[in-house]
C-alpha positions as CSV (number, residue, x, y, z in Angstrom):
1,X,89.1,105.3,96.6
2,X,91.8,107.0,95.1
3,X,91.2,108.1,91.9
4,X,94.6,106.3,90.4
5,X,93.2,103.4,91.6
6,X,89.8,103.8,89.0
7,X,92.2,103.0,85.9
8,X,93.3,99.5,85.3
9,X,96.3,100.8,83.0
10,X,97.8,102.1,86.6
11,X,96.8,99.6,88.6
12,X,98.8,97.6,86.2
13,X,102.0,100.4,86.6
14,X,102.1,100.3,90.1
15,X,101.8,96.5,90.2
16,X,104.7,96.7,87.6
17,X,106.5,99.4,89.3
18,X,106.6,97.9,92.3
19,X,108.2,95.0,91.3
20,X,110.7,96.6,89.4
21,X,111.6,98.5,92.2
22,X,112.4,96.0,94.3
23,X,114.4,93.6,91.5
24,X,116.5,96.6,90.1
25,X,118.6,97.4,93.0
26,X,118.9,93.8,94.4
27,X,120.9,93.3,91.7
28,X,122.0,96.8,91.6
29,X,123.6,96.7,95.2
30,X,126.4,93.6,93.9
31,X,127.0,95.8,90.2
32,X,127.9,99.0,92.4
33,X,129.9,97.3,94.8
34,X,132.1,95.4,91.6
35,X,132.3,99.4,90.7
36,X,130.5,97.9,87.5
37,X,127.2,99.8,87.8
38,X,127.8,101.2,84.4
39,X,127.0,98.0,83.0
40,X,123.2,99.1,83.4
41,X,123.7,101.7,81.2
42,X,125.7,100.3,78.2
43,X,123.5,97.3,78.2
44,X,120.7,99.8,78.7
45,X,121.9,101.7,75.5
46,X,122.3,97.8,73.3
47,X,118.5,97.2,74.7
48,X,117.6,100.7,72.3
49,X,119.2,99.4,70.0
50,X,117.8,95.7,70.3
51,X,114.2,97.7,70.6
52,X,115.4,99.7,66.7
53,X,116.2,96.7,65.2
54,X,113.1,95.1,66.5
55,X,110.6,98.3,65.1
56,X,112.4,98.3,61.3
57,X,112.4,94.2,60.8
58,X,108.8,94.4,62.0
59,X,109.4,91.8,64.8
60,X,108.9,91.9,68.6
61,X,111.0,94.6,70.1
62,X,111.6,93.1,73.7
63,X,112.6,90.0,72.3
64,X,115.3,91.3,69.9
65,X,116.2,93.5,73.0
66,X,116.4,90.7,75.5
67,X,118.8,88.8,72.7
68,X,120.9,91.8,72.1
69,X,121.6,92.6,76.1
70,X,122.1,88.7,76.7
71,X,124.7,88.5,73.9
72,X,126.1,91.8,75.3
73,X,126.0,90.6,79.2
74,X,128.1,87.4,77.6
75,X,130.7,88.7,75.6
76,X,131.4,92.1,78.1
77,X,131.7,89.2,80.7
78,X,134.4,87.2,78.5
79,X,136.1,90.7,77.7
80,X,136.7,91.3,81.3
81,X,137.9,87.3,82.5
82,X,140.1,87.3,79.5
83,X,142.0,90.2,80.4
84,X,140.8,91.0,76.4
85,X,140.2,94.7,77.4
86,X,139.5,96.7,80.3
87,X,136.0,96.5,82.1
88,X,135.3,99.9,81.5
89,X,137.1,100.4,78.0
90,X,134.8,96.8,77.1
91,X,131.6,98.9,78.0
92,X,132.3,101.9,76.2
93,X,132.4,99.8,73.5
94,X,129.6,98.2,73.5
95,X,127.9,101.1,74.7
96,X,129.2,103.6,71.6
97,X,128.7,100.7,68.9
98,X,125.0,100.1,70.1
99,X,124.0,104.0,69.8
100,X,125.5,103.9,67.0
101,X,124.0,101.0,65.5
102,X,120.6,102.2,67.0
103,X,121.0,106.0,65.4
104,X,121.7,104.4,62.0
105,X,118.5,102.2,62.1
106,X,116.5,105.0,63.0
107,X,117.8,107.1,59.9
108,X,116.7,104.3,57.7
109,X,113.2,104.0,59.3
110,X,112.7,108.0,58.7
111,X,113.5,108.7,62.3
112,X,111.7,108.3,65.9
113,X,107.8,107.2,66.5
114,X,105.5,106.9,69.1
115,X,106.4,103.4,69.7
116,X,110.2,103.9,70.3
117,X,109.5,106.7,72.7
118,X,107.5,104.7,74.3
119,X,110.4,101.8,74.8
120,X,113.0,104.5,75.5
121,X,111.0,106.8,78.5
122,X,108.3,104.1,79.6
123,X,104.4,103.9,78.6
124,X,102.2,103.5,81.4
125,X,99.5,102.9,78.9
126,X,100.9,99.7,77.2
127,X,101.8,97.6,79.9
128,X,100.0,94.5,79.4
129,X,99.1,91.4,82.0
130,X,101.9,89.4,80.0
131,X,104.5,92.5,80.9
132,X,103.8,92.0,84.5
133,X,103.8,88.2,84.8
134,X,107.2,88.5,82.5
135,X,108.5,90.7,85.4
136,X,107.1,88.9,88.3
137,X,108.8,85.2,87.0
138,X,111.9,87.4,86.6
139,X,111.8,89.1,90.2
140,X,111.4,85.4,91.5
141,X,114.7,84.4,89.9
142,X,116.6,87.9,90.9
143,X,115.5,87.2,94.5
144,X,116.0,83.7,94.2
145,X,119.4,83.7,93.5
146,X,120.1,86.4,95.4
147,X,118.7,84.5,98.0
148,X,120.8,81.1,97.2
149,X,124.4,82.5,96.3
150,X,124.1,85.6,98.4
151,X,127.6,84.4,100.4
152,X,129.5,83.9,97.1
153,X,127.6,87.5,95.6
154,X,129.0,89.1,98.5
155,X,132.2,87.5,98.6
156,X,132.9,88.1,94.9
157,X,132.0,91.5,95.2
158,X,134.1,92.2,98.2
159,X,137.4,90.3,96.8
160,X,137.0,88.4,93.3
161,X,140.6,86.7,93.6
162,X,140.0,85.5,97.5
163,X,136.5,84.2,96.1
164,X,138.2,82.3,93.7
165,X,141.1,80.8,95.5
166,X,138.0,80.0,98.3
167,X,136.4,78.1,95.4
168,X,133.6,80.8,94.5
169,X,132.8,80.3,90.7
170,X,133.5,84.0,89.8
171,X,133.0,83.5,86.9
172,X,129.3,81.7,86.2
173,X,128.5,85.1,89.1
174,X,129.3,87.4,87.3
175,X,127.9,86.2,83.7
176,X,124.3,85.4,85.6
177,X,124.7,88.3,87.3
178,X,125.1,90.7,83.7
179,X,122.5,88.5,82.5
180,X,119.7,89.0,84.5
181,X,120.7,92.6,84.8
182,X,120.1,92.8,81.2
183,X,116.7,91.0,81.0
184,X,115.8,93.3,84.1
185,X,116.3,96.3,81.8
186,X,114.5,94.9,78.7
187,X,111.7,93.9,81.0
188,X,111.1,97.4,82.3
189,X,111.2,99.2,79.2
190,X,107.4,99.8,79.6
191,X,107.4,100.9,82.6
192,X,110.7,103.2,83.5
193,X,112.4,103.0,80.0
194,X,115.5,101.7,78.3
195,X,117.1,105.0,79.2
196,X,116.1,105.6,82.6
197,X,116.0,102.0,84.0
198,X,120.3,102.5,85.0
199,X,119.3,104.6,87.1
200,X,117.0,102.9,89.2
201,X,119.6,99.9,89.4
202,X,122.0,102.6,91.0
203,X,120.4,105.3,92.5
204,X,118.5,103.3,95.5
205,X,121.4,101.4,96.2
206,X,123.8,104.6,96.8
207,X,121.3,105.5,99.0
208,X,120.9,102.3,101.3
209,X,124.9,102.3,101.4
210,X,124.7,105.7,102.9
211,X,122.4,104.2,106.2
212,X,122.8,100.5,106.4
213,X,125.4,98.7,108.2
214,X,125.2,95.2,107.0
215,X,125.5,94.1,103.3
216,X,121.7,92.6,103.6
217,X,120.2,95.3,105.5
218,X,121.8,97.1,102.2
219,X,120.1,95.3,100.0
220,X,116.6,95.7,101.6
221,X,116.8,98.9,102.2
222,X,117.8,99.5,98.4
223,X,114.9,97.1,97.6
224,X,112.5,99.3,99.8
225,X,113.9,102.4,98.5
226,X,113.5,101.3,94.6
227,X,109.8,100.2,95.2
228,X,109.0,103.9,97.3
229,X,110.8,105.6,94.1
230,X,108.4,103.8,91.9
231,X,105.3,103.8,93.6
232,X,105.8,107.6,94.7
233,X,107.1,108.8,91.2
234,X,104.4,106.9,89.1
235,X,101.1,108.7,91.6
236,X,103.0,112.1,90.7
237,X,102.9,111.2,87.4
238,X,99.4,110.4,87.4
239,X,98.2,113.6,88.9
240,X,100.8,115.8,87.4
241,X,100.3,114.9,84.0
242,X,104.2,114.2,83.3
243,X,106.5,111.1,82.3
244,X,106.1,108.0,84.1
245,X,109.9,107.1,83.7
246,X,111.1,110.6,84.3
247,X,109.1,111.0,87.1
248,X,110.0,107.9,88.9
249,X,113.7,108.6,88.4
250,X,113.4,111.9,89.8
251,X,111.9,110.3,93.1
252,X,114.9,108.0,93.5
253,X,117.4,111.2,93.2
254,X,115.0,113.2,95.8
255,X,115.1,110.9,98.0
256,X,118.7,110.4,97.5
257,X,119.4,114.3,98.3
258,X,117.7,113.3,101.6
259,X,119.5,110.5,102.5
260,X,122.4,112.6,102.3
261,X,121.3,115.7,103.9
262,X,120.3,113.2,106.8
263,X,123.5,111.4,106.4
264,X,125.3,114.7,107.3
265,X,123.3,116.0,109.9
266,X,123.8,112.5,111.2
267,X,128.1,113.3,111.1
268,X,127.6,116.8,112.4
269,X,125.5,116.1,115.4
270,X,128.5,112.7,116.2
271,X,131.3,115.4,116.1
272,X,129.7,117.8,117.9
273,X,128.8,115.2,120.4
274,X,132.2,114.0,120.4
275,X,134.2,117.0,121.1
276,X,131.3,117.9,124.0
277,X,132.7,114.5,125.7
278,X,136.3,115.4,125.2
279,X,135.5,119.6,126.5
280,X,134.1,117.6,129.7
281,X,136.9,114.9,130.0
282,X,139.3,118.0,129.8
């Protein structure tokens, strides 16, 4: 047996990591295709700060996190319908005001600890069983309503203002959907971090876009691809000796370069196949 396998603290990660691979991007896939994928990170940067306020009042820092991002999902949500302020000046924003916020508490508390580098690049070593029963009831209501409003997902990604006139509620969508984006990022702090946790909401999905054909072959292949990064970049992290988080990140964009490189040998051997048929024909 494997010697990653000896260690219940990984067996634990990879359990973790798994999951989190597959519930990241199946939400990820319908936040890229709104072109609202930086919602990940600004409610990735108000999770810090949730985790700050959490460490200097002394309470628990994924709840004060999972409160923060919810507020945040909600009123970035009600921003955007009411025509308030741009989507993207909305998540600046909130994105600005919450480092700030989170920098300003961290000056008061005498600056970073173990602890808060631990939320913000993942800890292998304190994911409990409650972390990973917290994730796996939350990757049963990702998948879930995937699963049950995938149509009006698709649709209001596609064309918000057909959606609606079709009778899609846009609205209630989008606000679950920024919602459970938000408790998928405080949930994974442990394992990727609050900082690096964007990225594997995006990164697996760009990917999947690049081979699939079909919006649900998308989304599985985005789901496979976020559960390879994880698995893959957590055993290099083992036997390398480096950051869990970092490491599984860095897995995701490898195997991103790939798809591409594929991706474009793919294109060159079609045109070259292409203008053989038309040197014949002529």
């Amino acid at each position: 047996m494997p010697s990653i396998f000896e260690y219940d603290f990984m067996v634990r990660a990879l359990i973790g990591g798994a999951m989190v691979g597959a519930l990241a991007p199946a939400l990820g896939m319908f936040l890229v295709l709104r072109r609202f994928a930086l919602i990940a990170d600004t409610l990735s940067h108000v999770a810090f700060m949730g985790v700050a306020i959490g460490l200097f009042t002394k309470t628990f820092p994924p709840f004060v996190a999972l409160g923060a991002t919810s507020i945040a999902a909600v009123a970035i949500d009600q921003l955007r319908a009411r025509r308030m302020m741009p989507g993207d000046a909305a998540l600046a924003v909130f994105l600005y005001a919450a480092l700030a916020v989170a920098v300003v508490i961290i000056s008061l508390a005498g600056g970073f600890n173990v602890n808060l580098f631990g939320y913000l690049f993942g800890s292998v070593l304190t994911i409990a069983p409650t972390d990973l029963w917290l994730v796996a009831g939350l990757m049963v209501v990702v998948i879930g309503f995937v699963g049950v409003f995938f149509s009006e997902l698709a649709q209001s990604s596609f064309d918000s203002d057909l959606a609606r006139t079709s009778g899609v509620p846009v609205g209630w969508i989008n606000l679950i959907l920024a919602v459970l984006t938000g408790a998928t990022i405080t949930l994974s702090m442990r394992i990727v971090g609050v900082l690096l946790i964007g990225a594997l909401i995006v990164i697996p999905v760009v990917a999947s876009l690049r081979l699939a054909t079909g919006l649900r072959t998308a989304v599985i292949l985005a789901m496979t691809f976020g559960v390879f990064s994880s698995l893959l970049g957590l055993s290099i992290a083992y036997y390398a000796n480096v950051a869990a988080g970092g490491a599984v990140v860095l897995t995701a964009v490898g195997l991103l370069i790939l798809v591409e490189i594929g991706a474009a040998l793919r294109e060159h051997l079609r045109r070259g196949q292409w203008r053989a048929t038309n040197h014949s024909q002529h």
